[in-house]
C-alpha positions as CSV (number, residue, x, y, z in Angstrom):
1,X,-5.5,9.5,6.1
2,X,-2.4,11.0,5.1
3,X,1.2,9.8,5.3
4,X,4.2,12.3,4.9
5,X,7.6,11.1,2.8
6,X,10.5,11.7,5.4
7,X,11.2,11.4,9.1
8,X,8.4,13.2,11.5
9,X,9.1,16.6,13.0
10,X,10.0,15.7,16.9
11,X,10.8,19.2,17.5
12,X,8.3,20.9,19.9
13,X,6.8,24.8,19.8
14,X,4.6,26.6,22.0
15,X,1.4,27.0,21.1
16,X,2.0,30.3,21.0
17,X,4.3,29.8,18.3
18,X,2.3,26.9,16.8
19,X,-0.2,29.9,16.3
20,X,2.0,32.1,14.5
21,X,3.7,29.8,12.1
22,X,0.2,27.8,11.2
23,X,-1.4,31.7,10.8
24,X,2.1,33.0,8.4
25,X,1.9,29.9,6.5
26,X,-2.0,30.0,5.7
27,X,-1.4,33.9,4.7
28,X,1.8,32.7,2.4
29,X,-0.4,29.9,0.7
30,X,-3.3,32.4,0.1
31,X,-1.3,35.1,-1.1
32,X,2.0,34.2,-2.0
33,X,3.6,37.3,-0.3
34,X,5.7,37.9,2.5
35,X,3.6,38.0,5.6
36,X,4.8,40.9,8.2
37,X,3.8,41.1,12.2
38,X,0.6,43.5,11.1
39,X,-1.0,40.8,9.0
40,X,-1.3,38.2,10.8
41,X,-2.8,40.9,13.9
42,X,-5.2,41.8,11.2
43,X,-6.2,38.7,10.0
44,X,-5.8,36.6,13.3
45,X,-7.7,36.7,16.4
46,X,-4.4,36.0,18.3
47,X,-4.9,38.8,21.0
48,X,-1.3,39.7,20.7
49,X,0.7,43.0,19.4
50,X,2.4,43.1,17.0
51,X,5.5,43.7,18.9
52,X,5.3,40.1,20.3
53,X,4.2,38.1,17.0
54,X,7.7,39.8,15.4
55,X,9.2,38.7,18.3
56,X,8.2,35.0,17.9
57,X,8.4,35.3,14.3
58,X,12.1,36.3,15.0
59,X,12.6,33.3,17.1
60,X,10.6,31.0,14.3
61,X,13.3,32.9,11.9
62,X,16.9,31.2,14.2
63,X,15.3,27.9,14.6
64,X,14.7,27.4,10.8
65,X,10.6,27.5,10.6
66,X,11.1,30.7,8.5
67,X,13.2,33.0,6.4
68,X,13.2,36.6,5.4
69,X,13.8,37.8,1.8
70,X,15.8,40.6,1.5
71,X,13.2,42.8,-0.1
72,X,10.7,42.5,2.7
73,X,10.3,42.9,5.9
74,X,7.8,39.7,6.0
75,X,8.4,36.3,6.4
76,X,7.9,33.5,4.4
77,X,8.3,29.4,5.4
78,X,11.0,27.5,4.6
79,X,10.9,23.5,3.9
80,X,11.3,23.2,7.2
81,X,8.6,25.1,8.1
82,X,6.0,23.0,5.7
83,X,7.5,20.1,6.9
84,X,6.4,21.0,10.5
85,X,3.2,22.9,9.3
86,X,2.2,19.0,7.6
87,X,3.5,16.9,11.0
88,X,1.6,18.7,13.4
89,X,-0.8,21.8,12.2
90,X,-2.5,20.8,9.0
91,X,-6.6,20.5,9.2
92,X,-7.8,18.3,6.2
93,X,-10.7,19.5,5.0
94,X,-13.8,17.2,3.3
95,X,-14.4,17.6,-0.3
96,X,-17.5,18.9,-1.3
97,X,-20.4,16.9,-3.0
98,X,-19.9,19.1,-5.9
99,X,-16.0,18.5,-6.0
100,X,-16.5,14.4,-5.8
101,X,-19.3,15.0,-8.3
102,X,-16.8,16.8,-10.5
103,X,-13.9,14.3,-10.3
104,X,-16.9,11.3,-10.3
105,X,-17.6,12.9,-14.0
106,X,-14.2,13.5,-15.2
107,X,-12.7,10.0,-14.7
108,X,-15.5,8.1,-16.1
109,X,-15.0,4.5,-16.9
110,X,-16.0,4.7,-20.6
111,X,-13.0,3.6,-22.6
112,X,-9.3,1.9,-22.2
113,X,-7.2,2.7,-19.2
114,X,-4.9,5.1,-20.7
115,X,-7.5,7.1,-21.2
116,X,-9.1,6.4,-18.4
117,X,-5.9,7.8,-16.7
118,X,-5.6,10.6,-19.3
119,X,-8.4,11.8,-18.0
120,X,-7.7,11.4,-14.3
121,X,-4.5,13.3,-14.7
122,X,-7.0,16.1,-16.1
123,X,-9.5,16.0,-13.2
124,X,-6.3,16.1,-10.5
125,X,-5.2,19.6,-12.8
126,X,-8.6,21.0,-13.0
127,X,-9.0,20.8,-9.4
128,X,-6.0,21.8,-8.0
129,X,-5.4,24.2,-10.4
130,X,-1.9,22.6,-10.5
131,X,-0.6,20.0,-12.9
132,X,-1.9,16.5,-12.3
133,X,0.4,13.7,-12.7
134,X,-0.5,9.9,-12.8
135,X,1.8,7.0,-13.6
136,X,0.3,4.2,-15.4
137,X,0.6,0.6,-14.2
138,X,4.1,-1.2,-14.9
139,X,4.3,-4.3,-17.5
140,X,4.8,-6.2,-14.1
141,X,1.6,-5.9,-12.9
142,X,-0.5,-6.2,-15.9
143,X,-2.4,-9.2,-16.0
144,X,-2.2,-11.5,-18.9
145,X,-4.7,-12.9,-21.3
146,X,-2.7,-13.7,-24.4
147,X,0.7,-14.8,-25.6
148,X,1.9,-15.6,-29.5
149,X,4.8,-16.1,-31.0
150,X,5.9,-15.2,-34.9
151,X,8.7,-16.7,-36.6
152,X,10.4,-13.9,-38.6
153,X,13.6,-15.0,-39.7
154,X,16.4,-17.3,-38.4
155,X,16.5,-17.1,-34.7
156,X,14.4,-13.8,-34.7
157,X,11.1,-14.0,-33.2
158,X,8.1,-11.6,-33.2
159,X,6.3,-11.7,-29.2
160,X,2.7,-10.4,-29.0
161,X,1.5,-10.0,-25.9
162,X,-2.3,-8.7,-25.0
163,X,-3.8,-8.4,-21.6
164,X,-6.8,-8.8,-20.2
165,X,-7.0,-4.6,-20.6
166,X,-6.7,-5.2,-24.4
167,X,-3.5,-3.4,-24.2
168,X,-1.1,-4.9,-26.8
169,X,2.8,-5.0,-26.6
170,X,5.1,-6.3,-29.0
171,X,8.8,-7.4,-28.6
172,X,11.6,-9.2,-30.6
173,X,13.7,-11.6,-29.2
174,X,16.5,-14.0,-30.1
175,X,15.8,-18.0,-30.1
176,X,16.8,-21.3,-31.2
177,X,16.9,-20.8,-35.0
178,X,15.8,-24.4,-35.4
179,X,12.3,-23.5,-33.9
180,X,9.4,-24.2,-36.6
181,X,6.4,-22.1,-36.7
182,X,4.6,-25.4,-36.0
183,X,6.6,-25.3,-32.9
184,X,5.7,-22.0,-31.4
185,X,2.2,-22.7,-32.3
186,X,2.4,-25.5,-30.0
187,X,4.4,-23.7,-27.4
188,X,1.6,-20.5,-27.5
189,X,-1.0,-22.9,-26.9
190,X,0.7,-24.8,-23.7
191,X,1.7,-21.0,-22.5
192,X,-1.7,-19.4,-23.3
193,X,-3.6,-23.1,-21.0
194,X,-1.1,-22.7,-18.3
195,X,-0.9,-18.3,-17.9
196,X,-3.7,-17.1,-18.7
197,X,-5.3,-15.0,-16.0
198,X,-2.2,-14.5,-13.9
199,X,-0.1,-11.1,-13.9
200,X,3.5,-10.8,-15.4
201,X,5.2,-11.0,-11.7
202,X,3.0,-14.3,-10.9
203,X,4.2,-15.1,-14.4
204,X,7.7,-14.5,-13.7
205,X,7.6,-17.2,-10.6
206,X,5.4,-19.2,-12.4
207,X,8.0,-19.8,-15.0
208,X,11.1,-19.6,-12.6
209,X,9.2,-22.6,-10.5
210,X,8.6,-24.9,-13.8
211,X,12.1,-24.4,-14.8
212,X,13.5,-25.5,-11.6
213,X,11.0,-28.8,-11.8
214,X,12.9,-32.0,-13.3
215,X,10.2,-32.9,-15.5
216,X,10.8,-29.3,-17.6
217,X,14.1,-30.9,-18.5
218,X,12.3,-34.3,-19.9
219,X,10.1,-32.3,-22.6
220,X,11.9,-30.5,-25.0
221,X,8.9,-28.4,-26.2
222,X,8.0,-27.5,-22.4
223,X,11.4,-26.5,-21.9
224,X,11.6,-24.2,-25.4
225,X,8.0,-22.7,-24.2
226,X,9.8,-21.5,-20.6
227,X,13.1,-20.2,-22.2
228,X,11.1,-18.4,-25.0
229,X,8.3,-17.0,-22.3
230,X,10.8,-15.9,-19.9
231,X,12.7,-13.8,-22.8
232,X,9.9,-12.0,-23.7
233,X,9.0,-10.7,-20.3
234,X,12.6,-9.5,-19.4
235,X,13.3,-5.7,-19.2
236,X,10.5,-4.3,-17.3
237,X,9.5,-1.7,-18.9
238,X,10.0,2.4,-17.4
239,X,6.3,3.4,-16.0
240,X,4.7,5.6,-18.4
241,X,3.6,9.1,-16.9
242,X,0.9,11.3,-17.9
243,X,1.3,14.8,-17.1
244,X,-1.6,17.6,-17.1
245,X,-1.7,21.4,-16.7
246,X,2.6,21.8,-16.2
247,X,1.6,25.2,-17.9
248,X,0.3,26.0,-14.5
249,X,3.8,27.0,-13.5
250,X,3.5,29.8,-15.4
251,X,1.5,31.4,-13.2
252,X,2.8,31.3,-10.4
253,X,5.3,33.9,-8.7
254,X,8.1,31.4,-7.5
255,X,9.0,29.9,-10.8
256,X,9.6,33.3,-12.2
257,X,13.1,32.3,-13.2
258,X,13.9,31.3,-16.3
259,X,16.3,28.7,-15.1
260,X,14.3,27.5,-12.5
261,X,11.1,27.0,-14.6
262,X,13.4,25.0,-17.4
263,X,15.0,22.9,-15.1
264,X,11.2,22.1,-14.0
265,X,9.9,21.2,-17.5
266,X,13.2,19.3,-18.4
267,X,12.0,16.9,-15.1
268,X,8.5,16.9,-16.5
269,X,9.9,16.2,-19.9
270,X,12.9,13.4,-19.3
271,X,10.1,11.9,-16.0
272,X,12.6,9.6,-14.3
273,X,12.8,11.9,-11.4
274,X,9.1,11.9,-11.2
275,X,9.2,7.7,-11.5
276,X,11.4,7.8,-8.6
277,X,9.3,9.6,-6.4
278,X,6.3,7.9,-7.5
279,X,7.8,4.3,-7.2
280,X,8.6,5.0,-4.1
281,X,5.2,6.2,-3.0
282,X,3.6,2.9,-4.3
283,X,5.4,1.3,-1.8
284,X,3.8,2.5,1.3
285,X,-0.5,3.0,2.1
286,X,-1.9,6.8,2.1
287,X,-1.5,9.9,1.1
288,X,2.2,10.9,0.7
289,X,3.9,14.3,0.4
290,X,7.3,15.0,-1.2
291,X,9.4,18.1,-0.9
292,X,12.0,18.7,-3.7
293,X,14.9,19.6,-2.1
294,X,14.8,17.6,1.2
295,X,14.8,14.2,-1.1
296,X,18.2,15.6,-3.1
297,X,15.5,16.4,-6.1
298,X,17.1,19.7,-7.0
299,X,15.4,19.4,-10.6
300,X,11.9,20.2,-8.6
301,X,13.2,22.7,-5.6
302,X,10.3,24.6,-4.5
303,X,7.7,22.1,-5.6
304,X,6.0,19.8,-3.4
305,X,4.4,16.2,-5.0
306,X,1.1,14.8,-3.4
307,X,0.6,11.6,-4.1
308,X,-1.3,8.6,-3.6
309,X,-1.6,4.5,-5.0
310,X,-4.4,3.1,-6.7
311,X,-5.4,-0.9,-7.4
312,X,-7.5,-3.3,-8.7
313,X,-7.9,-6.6,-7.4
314,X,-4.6,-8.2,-7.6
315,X,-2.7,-5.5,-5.4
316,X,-1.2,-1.9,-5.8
317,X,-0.9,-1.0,-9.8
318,X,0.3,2.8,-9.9
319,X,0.3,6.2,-8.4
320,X,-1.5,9.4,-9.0
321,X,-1.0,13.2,-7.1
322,X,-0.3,16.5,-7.8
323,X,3.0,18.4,-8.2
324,X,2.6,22.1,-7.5
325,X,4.8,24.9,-5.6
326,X,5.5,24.4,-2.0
327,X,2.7,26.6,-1.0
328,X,0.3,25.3,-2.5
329,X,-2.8,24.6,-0.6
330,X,-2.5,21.0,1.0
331,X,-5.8,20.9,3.2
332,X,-7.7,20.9,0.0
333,X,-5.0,18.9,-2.4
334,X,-4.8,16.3,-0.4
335,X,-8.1,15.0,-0.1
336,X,-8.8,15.4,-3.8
337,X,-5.5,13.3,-4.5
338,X,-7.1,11.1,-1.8
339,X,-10.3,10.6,-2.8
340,X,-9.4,10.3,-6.9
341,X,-6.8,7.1,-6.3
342,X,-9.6,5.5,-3.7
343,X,-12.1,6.3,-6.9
344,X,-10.0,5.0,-9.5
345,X,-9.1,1.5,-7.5
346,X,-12.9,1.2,-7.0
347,X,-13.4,0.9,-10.9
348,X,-10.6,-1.0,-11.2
349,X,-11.6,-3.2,-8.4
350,X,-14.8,-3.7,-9.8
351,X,-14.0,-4.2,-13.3
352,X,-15.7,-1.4,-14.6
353,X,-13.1,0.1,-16.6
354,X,-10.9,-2.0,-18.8
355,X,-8.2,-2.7,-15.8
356,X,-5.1,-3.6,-16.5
């Protein structure tokens, strides 16, 4: 089900080892503290003393699996070690009926998609208990329904654009000032016969095609009607990201730091680092997982972003996950992240939710 951001981990452990770090790193995520030799004796049947785990946990330590904060005598994992811990240990556990019944409930279809996704980013917060994060579709991949054009002044032209969503964008561009209103009626109606129904990329090549076709150049109007659609869907548009529960943060020991928490919010608050990582994550199938600092992301060190894609019937439209601290509990994030986007592209899919 799930595929992890980054090259695989090739390097190999025992099993004895495997046993130790997969047992420290459960402890950590649970607790957030430190996890010494006598823990994990107590709390795992390893049948080992705890002479030998610190041993191992020693050699775990030099090979970059763990580190030791200076206060404590425990360990805790490092990137490294979650990256392993993800690769090669990590049990995925089902949700429960009550969980999918919860997220089922919360992401009803009642309504427009923003709030359809407003309410997704909620259900991915609630569950988690970490902040849910879901980036809405791009003007690229909305699907078209209506086009008109509004003569404003000389050369100045007001575009209205609706989708089949019922999501309305406006725009002003520059034209031929010689352009009568008559003419852009004429030039909506050819545009609204010939569109309609396809999204803004099949749009783009649409119009890209009938501009390289000789017969565009024979009809004046035809021609005005290609210029004038192509200008208005320039500039695609930054993807628009909801963000729930960032207050989470607060609770949790490792963003203690004043610096480190605002450098956090200020990614939450400016988003393009998030865009980043979810544009990329659109791009490939699964569940993906993305650790701050081993993508050069030092505005999110420390936080880990699960993530999936969602659709409707013309292709991949946007992503959804969860951003939370590198501990947090992945066997049960991931398959809520999982089964949410594979909800969401099911009422999309189906058209039970005003799609875009």
């Amino acid at each position: 089900m799930a595929f992890f951001d980054g090259t695989p981990m090739t390097e190999e452990l025992t099993e004895r080892s495997r046993h130790i770090l997969e047992a420290i790193i459960d402890d950590y995520i649970e607790s957030g503290d430190p996890v010494g030799s006598r823990t994990v004796v107590r709390r795992h049947n390893l049948s080992l003393s705890p002479a030998t785990i610190r041993n191992v946990m020693a050699d775990l330590e030099e090979l970059g699996f763990l580190a030791s904060p200076h206060t404590s005598a425990g360990r805790i994992p490092t990137e490294k070690g979650y990256r392993y811990y993800l690769d090669c240990l990590l049990q995925i556990r089902d949700l429960t009926r009550n969980e999918k019944r919860r997220i089922d409930a919360q992401c009803h279809s009642d309504g427009d998609l923003e709030h359809l996704l407003q309410e997704t980013g909620k259900a991915l917060s609630t569950l988690s208990n970490y902040a849910g994060i879901v980036m809405a579709p791009r003007f690229n991949t909305t699907v078209f329904r209506q086009i008109e054009f509004v003569r404003l002044s000389s050369g100045r032209i007001l575009v209205i654009f609706v989708s089949q969503s019922g999501q309305v964008q406006n725009k002003l561009i520059e034209s031929d000032p010689s352009l009568t209103q008559s003419d852009l009626e004429q030039i909506t109606n050819y545009l609204n016969q010939t569109l309609s129904g396809l999204s803004i990329g099949e749009m783009r090549q649409r119009i890209a095609h009938e501009m390289q076709q000789e017969k565009a150049l024979y009809d004046t109007l035809t021609r005005r009607a290609l210029e004038l659609s192509g200008a208005a869907l320039e500039d695609d548009s930054a993807g628009k990201v909801f963000i729930e529960g960032a207050s989470s943060f607060l609770d949790q020991p490792e963003f203690s730091d004043v610096e480190h928490m605002k450098r956090l919010f200020r990614a939450f608050e400016q988003k393009s680092t998030l865009i980043e990582l979810l544009d990329r994550s659109q791009q490939a199938a699964g569940v993906q997982i993305f650790i701050g600092s081993q993508n050069n992301l030092s505005q999110i060190e420390g936080c880990s972003l699960v993530t999936a894609s969602y659709r409707n019937q013309h292709g991949t439209i946007g992503t959804l996950g969860v951003i939370g601290p590198n501990r947090m509990p992945y066997s049960k994030v991931i398959p809520i992240v999982d089964y949410t986007a594979r909800m969401i592209s099911r009422l999309l899919e189906t058209g039970h939710s005003k799609e875009t």
